[in-house]
DSSP file (Angstrom, degrees, kcal/mol; ACC not computed):
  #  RESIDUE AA STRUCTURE BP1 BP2  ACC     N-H-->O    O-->H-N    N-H-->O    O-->H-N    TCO  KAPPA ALPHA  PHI   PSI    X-CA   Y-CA   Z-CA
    1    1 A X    >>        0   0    0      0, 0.0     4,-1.8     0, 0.0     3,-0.8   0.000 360.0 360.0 360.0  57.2  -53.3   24.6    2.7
    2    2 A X  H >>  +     0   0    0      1,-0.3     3,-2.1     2,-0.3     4,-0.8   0.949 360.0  62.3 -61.5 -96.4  -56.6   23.6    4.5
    3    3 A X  H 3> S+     0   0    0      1,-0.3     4,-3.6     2,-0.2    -1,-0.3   0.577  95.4  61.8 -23.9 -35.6  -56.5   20.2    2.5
    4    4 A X  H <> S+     0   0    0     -3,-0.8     4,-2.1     2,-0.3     5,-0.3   0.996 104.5  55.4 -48.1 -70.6  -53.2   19.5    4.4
    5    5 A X  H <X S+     0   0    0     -3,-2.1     4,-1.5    -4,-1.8     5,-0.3   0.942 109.8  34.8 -23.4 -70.4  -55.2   19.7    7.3
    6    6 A X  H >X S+     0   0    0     -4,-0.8     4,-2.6     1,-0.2     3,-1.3   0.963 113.4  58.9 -67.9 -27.8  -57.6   17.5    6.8
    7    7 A X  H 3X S+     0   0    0     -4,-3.6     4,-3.1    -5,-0.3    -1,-0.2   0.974 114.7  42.6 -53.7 -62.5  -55.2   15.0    4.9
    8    8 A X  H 3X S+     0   0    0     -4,-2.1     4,-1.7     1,-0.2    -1,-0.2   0.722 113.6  54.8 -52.5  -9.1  -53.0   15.0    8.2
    9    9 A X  H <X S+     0   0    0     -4,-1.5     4,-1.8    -3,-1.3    -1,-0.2   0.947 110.8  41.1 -77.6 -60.0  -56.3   14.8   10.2
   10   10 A X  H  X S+     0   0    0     -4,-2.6     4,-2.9    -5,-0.3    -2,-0.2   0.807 107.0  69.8 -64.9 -20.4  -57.4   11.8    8.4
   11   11 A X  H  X S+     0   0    0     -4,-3.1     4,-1.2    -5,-0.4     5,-0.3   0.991 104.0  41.6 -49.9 -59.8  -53.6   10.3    8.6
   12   12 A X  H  X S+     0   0    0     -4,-1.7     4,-1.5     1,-0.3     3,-0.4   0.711 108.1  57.1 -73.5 -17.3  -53.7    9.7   12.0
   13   13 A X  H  X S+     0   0    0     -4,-1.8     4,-1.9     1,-0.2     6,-0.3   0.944 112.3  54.2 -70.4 -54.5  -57.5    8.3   12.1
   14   14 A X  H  <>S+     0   0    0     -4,-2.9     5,-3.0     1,-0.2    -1,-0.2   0.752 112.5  33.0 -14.9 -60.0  -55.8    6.1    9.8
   15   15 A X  H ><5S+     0   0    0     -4,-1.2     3,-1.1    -3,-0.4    -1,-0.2   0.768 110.0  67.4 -76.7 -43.5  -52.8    5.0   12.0
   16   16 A X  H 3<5S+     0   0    0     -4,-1.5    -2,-0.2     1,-0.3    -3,-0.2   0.883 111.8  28.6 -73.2 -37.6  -54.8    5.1   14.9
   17   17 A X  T 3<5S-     0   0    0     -4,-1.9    -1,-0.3    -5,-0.1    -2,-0.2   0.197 112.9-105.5-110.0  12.8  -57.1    2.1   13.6
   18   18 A X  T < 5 +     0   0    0     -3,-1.1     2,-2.2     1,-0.2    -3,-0.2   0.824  59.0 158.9  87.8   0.1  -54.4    0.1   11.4
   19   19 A X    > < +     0   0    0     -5,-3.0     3,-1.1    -6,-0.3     4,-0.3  -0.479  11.4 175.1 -91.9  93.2  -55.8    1.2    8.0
   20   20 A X  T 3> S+     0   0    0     -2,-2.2     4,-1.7     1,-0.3    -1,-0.2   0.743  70.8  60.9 -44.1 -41.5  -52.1    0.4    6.2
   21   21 A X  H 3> S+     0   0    0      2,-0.2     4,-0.7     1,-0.2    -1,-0.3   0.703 110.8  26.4 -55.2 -52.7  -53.9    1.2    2.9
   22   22 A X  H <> S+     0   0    0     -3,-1.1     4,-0.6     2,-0.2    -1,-0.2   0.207 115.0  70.7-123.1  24.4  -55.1    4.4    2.9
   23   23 A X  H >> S+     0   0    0     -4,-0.3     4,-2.0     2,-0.1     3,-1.4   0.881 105.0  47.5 -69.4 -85.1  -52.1    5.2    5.5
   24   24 A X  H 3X S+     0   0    0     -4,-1.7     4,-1.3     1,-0.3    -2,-0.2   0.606 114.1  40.2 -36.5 -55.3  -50.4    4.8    2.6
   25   25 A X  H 3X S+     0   0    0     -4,-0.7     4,-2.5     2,-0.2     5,-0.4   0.964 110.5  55.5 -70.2 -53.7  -52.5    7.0    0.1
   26   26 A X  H <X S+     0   0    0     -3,-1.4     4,-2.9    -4,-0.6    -2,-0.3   0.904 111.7  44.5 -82.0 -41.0  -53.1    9.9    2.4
   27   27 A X  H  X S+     0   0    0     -4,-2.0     4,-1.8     2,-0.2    -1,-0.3   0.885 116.7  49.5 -76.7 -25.2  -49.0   10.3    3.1
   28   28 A X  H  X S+     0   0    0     -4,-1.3     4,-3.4    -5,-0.3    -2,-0.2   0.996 113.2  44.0 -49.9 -74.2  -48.9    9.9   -0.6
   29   29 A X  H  X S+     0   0    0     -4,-2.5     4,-0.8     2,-0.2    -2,-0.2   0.840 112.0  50.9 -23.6 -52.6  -51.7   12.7   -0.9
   30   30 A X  H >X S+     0   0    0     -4,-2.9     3,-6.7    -5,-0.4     4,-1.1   0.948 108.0  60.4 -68.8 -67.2  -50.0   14.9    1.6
   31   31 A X  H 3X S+     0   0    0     -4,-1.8     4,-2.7     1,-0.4    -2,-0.2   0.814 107.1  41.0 -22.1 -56.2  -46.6   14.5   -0.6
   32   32 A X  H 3< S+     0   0    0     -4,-3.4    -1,-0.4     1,-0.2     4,-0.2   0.587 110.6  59.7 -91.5  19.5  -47.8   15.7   -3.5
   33   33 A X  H XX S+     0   0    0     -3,-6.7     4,-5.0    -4,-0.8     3,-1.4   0.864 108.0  45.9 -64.7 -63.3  -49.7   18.6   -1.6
   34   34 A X  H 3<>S+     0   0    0     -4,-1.1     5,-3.8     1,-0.3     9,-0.2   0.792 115.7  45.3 -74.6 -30.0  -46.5   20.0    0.0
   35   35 A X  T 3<5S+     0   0    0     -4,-2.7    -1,-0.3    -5,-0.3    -2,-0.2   0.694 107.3  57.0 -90.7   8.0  -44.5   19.8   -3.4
   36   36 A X  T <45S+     0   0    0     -3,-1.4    -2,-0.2    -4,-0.2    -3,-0.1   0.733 115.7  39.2 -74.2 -37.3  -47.3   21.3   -5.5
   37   37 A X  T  <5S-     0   0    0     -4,-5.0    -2,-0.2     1,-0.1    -3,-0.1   0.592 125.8-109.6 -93.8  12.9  -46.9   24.2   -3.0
   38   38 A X  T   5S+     0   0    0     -5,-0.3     2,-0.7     1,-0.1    -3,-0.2   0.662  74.0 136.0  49.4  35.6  -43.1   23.8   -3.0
   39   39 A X     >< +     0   0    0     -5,-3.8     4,-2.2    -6,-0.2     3,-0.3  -0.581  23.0 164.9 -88.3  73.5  -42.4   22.5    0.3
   40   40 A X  H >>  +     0   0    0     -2,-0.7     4,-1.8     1,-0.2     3,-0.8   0.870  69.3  58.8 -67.8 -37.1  -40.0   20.2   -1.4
   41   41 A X  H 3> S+     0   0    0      2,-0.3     4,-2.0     1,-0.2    -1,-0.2   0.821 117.5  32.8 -13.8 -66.6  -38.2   19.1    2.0
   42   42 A X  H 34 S+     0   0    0     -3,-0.3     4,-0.4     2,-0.2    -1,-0.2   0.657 117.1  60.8 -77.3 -10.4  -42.0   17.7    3.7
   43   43 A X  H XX S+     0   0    0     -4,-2.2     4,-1.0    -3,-0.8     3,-0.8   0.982 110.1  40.0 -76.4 -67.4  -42.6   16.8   -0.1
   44   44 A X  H >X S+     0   0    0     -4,-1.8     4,-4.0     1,-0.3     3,-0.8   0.918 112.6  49.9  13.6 -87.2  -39.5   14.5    0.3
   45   45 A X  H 3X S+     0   0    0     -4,-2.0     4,-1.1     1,-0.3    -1,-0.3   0.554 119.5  32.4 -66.0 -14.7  -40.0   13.2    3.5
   46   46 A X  H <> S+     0   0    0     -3,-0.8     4,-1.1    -4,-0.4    -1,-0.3   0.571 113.5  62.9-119.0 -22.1  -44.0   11.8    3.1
   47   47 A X  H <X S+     0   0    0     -4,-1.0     4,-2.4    -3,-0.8    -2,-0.2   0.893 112.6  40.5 -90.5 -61.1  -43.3   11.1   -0.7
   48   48 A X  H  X S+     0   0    0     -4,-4.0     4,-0.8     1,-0.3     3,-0.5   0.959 107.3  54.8 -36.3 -74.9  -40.6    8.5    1.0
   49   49 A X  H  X S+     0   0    0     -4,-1.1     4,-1.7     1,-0.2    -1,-0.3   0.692 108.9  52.6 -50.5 -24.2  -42.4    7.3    3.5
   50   50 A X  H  X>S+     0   0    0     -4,-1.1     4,-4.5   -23,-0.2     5,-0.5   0.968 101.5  67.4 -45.5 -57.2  -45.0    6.3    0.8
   51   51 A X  H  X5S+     0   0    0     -4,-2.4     4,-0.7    -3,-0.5    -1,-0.2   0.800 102.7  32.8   8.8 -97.5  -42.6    4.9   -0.6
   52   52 A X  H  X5S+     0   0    0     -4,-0.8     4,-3.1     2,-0.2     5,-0.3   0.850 112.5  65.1 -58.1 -37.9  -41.8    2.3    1.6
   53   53 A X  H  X5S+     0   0    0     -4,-1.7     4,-1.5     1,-0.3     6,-0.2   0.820 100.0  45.8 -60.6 -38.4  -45.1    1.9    2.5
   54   54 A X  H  <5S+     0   0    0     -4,-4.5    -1,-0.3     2,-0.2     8,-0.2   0.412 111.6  57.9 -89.2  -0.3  -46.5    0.9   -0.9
   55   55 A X  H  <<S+     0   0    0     -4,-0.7    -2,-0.2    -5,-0.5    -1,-0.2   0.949 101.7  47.7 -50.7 -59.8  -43.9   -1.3   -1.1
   56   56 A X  H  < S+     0   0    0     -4,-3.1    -2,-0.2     1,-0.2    -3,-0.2   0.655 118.4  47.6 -72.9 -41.5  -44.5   -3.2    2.0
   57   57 A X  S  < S-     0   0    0     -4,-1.5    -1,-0.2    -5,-0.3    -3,-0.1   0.587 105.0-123.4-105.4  10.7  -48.0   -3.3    0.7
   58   58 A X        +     0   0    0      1,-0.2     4,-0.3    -5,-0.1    -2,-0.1  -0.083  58.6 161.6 100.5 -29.2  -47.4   -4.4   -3.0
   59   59 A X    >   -     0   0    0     -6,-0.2     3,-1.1     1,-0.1    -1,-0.2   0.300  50.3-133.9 -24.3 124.2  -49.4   -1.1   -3.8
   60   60 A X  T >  S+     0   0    0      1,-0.3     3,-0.9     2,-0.1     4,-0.4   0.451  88.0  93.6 -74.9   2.9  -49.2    0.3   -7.1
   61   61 A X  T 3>  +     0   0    0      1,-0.2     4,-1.7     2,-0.1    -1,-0.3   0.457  69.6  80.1 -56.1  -5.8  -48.6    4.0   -5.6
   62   62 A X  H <> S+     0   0    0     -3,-1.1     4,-5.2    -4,-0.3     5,-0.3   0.952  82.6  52.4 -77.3 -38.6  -44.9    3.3   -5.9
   63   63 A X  H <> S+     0   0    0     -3,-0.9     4,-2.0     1,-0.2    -1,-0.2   0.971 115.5  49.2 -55.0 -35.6  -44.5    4.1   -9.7
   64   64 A X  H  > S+     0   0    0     -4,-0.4     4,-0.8     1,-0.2    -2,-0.2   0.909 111.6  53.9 -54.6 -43.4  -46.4    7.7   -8.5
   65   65 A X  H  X S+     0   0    0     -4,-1.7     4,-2.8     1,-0.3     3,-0.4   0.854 106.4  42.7 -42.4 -67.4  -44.0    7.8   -5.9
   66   66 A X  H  < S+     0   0    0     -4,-5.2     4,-0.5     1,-0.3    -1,-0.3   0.563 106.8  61.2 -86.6  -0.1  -40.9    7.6   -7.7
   67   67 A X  H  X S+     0   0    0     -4,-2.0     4,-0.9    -5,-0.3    -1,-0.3   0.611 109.2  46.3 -90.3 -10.6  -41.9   10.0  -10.4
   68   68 A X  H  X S+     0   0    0     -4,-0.8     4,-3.5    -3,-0.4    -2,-0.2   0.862 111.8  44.0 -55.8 -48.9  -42.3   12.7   -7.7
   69   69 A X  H  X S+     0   0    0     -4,-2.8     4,-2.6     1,-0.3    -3,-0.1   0.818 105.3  62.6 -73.0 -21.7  -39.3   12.3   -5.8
   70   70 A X  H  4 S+     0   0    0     -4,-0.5    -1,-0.3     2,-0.2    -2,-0.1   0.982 106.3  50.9 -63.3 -59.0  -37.2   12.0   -9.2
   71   71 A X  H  < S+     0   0    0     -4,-0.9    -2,-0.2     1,-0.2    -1,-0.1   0.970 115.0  45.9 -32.5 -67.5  -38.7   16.0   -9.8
   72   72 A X  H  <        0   0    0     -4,-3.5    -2,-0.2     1,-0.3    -1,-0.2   0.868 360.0 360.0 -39.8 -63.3  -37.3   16.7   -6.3
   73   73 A X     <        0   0    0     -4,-2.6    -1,-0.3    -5,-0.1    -2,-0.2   0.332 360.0 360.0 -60.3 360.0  -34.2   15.2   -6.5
């Protein structure tokens, strides 16, 4: 899962300078990495945090959001 990598790589370059936005996308990104490869558990848990995140920033990632986690659940 080399993309994992780099998604997580790029998360924290993310965090690290405040960009909320494609924070927001890349834990999205990672989500649906880890349940395409049916780690539903880290699939879960970054799928959430998107969640909230595109809440918090109006984003329109949320509907994506909640049609993963519906699979999961």
């Amino acid at each position: 899962m080399k993309a994992s990598n780099y998604l997580e790589e790029s998360l924290g370059i993310f965090q690290e300078i405040s960009d909320r936005y494609n924070e927001a996308i890349c834990i999205y990104s990672l989500g649906q990495k880890y349940y395409k490869y049916g780690y539903v558990e880290k699939a879960e848990f970054f799928l959430t945090q998107a969640l909230y995140l595109s809440r918090s920033l109006n984003l329109p990632l949320e509907k994506n959001c909640l049609e993963l986690l519906k699979l999961i659940k």
